[in-house]
N, C-alpha and C positions, 0 to 999 in steps of 0.2 A: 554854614557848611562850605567846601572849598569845593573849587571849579569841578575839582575830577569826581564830585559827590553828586553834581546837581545837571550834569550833561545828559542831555536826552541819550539814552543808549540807542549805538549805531543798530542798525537794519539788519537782520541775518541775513548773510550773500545767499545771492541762489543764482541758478543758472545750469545748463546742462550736464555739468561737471560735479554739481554740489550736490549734497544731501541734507533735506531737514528735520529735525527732532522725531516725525514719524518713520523714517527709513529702518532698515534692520539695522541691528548693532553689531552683527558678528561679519560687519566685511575683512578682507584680508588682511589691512593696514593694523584693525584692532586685532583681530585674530593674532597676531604675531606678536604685536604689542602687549596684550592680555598672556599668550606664553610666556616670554619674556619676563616680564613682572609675576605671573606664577611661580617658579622656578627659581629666583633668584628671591622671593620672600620664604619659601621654603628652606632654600641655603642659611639667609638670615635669622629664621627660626630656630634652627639647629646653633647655631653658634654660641649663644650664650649655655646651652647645658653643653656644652662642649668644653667651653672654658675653664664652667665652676666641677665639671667632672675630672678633664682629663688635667688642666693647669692644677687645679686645686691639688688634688693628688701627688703632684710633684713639689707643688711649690707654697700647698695650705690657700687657708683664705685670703689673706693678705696678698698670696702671687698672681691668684686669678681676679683680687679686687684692681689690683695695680693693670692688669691687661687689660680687661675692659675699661677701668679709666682710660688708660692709655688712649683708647679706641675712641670713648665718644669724647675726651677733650680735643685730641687730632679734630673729632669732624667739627665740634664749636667752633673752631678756631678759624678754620678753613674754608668753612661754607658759605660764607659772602662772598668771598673769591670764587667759587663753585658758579656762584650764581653768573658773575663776568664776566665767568670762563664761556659758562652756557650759551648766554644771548650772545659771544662774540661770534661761537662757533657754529654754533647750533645745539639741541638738545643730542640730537639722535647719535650724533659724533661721539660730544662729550661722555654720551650714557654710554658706548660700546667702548673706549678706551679705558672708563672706568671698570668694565667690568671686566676685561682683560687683564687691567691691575689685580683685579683680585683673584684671576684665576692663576696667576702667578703667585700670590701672598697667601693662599690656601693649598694649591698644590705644595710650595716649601715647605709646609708645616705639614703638609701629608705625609712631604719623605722622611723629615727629621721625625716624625712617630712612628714610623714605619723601623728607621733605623734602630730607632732606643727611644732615651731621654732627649729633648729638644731642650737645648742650650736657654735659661734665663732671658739671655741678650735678642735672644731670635723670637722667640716669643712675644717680647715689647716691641720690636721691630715693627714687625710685621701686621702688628696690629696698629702701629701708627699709620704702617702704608696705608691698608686695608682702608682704617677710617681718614684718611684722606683723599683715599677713590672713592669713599659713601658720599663725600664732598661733595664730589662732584659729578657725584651721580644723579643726587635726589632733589637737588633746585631744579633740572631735567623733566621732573615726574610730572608737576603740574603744566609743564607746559606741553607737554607731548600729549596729553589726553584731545584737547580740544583739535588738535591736529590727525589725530587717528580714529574719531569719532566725532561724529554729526548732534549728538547728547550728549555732553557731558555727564548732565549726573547718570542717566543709567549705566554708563562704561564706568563713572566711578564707586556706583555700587555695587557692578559686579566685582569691580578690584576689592574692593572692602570684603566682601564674599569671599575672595581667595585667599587673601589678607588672613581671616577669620580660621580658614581650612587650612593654612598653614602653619599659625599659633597655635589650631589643635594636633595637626602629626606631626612638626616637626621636630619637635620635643620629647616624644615618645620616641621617634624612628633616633635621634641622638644619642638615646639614652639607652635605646636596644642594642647599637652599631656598637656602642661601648661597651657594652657586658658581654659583645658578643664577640667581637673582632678586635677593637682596640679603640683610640679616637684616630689614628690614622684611618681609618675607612672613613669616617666621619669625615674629615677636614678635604678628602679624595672626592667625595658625591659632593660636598660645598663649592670645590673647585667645578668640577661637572657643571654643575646647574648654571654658573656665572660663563662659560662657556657657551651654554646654548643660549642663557639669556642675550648676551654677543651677536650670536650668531641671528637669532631673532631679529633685533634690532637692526642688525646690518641688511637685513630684508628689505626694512621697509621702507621703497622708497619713495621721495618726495617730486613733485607732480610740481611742476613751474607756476610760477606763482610772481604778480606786482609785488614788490615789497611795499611799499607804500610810501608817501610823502614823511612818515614819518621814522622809515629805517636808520639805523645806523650805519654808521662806517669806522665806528671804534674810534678809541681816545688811552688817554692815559687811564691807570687803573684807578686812581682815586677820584678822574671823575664819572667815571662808571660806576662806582660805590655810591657816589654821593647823588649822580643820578635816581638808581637804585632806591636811597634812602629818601629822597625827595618824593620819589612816588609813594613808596610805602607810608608814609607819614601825611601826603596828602590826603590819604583815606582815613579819616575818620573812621569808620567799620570798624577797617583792616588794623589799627593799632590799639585802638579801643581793645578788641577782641584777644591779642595779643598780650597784651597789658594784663588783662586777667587772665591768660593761659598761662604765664607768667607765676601771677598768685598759686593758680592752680596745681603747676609742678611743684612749688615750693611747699605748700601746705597740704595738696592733695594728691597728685598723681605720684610723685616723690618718694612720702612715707608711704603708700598705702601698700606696697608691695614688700620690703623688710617689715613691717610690723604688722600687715595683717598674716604673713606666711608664720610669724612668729605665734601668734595669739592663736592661731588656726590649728595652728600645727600641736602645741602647747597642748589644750585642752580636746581636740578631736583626733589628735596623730596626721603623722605628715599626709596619708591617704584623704583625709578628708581636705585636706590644700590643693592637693594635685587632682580632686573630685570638683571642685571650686574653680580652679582655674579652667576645668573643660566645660564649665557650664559658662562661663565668661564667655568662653570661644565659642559658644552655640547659643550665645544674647548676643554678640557681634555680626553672627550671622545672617541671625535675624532681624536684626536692626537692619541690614545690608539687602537684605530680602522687601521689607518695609519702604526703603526708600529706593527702591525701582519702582515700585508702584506711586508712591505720592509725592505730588508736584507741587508744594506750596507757593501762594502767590508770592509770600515773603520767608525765604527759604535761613536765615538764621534767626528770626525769631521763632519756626518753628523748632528748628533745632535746640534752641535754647529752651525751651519747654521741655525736649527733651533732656536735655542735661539735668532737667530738675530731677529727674527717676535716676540718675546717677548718684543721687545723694544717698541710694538708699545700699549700695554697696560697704562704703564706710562705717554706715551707719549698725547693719545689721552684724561684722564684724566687731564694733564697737560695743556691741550690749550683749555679746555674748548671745548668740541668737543659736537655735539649735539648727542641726544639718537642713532641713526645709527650709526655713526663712535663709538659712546663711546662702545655698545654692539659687533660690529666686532671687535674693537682691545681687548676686552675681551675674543671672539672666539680666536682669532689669538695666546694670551697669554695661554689659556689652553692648544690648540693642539701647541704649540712650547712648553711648558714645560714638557706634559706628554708625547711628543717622547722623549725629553733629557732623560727624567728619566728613561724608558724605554731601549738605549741606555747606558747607566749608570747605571743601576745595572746588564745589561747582560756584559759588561765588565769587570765589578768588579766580576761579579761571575765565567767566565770561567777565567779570568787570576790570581785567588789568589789559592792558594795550601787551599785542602779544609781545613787541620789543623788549618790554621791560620785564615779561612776565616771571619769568626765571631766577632773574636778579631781585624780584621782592619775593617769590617764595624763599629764597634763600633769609632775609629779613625774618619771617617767619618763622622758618624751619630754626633759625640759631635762637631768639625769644621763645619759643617752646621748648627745644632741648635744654637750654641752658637752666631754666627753670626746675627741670624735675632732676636734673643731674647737682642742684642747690640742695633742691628736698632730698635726692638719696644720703648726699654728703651727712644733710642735717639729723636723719631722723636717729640717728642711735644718741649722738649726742643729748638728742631733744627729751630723752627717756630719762635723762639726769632730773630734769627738772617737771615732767611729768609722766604719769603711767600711759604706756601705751594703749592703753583703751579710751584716757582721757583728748591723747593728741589723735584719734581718731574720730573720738565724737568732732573735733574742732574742723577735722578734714571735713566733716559733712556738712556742719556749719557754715567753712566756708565755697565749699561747693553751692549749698543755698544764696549765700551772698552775693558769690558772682554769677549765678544766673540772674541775679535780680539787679545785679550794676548792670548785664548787657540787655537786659528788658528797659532800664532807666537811660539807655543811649539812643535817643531818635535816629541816628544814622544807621546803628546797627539792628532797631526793631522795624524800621522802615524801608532796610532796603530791599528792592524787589527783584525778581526774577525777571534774568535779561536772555532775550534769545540768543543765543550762539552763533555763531559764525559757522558756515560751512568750514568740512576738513577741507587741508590741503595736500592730502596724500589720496594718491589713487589705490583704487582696490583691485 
């Protein structure tokens, strides 16, 4: 194992000023922070039925596929630089400039809907701004929890929470705003929300604080990257873990959404997908509810237990399962994923040095997206050469396999829960 695996983890601060894992969770710093990311996962929600409703419509499948790529190759692209950006400025900075880009890049798409038809060119535009402000918004996310909360994971299980509640309306209120008004009203409340999100953020403020022996004072940006990548890869865990999230987009997370919407929809009618997907969002929930409550001594190999009940979502869409099993192995799949996640970002946030911490969620965040934006590429091709019920048995397959490579990883079934550091924002 390497150095940054086997270092006694440092001592939770305390002192008059700090708070420890038993305090309340809802002080002001989180209070505002928790709105903030409310509000603005809501907005996020809404955007894709926005895209395939109101783009589609103008410009077919093909216009609204080409936008959303647009959007998440922009953030692949750009999200290590996000992370740079982060630790050079600060998160809370980076996160309110970001979200101000967007309140710009959805308000314009408000008026041009509002006008008429929105131009091709503006369309793609806008959506590369957009997912270049997600850039550099969302290496921000992990680092800001440990700063606006004295517990991590319950502050990030309550986000998973809203998280969950916002997968389940935001989509519907999308899809209402459209039938009702237009998608201009739609893209006008996404603007909205990333406004107060802003606003939020710009509240919270930071409480003086040592930077430590170990701050920076900024470099060229390639050795910020490589900084960066130097820690991320000094974690055993942390790449191990990645490596199979990796597999996972490609093989599992990837296809399972075009070819289970297809196969679902196919033989139960589209209502019984859109029945499926709200039961997903109320096993996330629950999953998110579950891990406020349990504290595991070694918090990713629980998780990764969980993920074994994740198998059972592909699984039951794959054999043709009727409406009861198909809606439980969709509960099963939300609450096994939103404890991993759960699990998975409170690791990542008390085991990384806060300096860097930004710069390797970004590490992360680009190895998971990249992954599943592989498997969406791949899965219609992949129907050439097998049935879609067959590369969903394999999705579950390999969902079993990489719960069992991160069980077969000593650093990643070993590592244990580290106390937290006091916030450094005042309430």
């Amino acid at each position: 194992m390497t150095t940054a695996e086997t270092h006694t983890p440092p001592a939770p601060h305390s002192g008059p000023g700090l708070r420890d894992a038993r305090s309340p969770l809802w002080t002001g710093p989180f209070t505002l922070y928790f709105t903030a990311r409310a509000v603005s996962l809501l907005g996020d929600a809404m955007m894709p039925v926005a895209a395939a409703l109101a783009v589609g419509a103008l410009y077919g499948v093909s216009g609204a596929g080409l936008v959303l790529g647009t959007w998440t190759g922009t953030f692949v692209l750009l999200v290590l630089f996000g992370g740079v950006l982060t630790d050079r400025i600060g998160a809370r900075r980076t996160m309110v400039a970001a979200d101000l880009v967007r309140v710009l890049t959805q308000g314009v798409l408000a008026a041009a809907f509002f006008v008429g038809r929105p131009p091709f060119w503006l369309l793609v535009t806008m959506a590369a701004v957009a997912g270049a402000a997600v850039a550099m918004f969302l290496p921000g996310v992990n680092g800001m929890v440990p700063l606006v909360a004295a517990d991590p994971q319950r502050a990030n299980a309550t986000l998973k929470v809203a998280d969950a509640l916002a997968h389940l309306l935001g989509p519907a209120l999308a899809g209402l705003l459209i039938a009702l008004t237009g998608a201009g009203a739609v893209y006008a409340i996404d603007s909205g929300t990333f406004l107060l999100s802003a606003l939020c953020l710009a509240l919270v403020r930071p409480a003086p604080a040592d930077p430590g022996p170990t701050a920076r004072t900024g470099g060229p940006l390639r050795r910020e990257l490589l900084q960066g990548w130097r820690e991320f890869r000094a974690r055993t865990w942390m790449w191990a873990v990645i490596l199979v999230w990796m597999v996972f987009g490609v093989l599992l997370f990837g296809p399972l959404v075009p070819l289970g919407s297809a196969l679902v929809a196919d033989r139960l009618g589209p209502n019984a997908y859109g029945l499926a997907v709200s039961f997903l969002g109320a096993g996330t929930v629950l999953g998110g509810l579950v891990a406020l409550r349990l504290r595991p001594a070694r918090p990713l190999a629980a998780g990764t237990a969980a993920m074994v009940l994740y198998t059972a979502l592909p699984l039951c869409v794959a054999v043709d399962a009727g409406l009861p099993l198909l809606l439980a192995g969709h509960v099963l799949g939300g609450a096994a994923l939103a404890f991993w996640s759960v699990m998975w970002a409170t690791s990542v946030q008390t085991h990384t040095p806060p300096t860097v911490l930004n710069r390797v969620s970004a590490y992360e965040l680009a190895g998971s997206v990249s992954g599943i934006s592989l498997g969406q590429l791949l899965a219609g091709p992949a129907t050439a050469l097998a049935s879609p019920n067959h590369l969903l048995l394999l999705s579950a397959a390999a969902c079993l396999a990489g719960c069992a490579t991160l069980f077969a990883v000593p650093a990643v079934r070993n590592l244990a829960r580290t106390p937290p550091p006091g916030p450094t924002f005042t309430g």
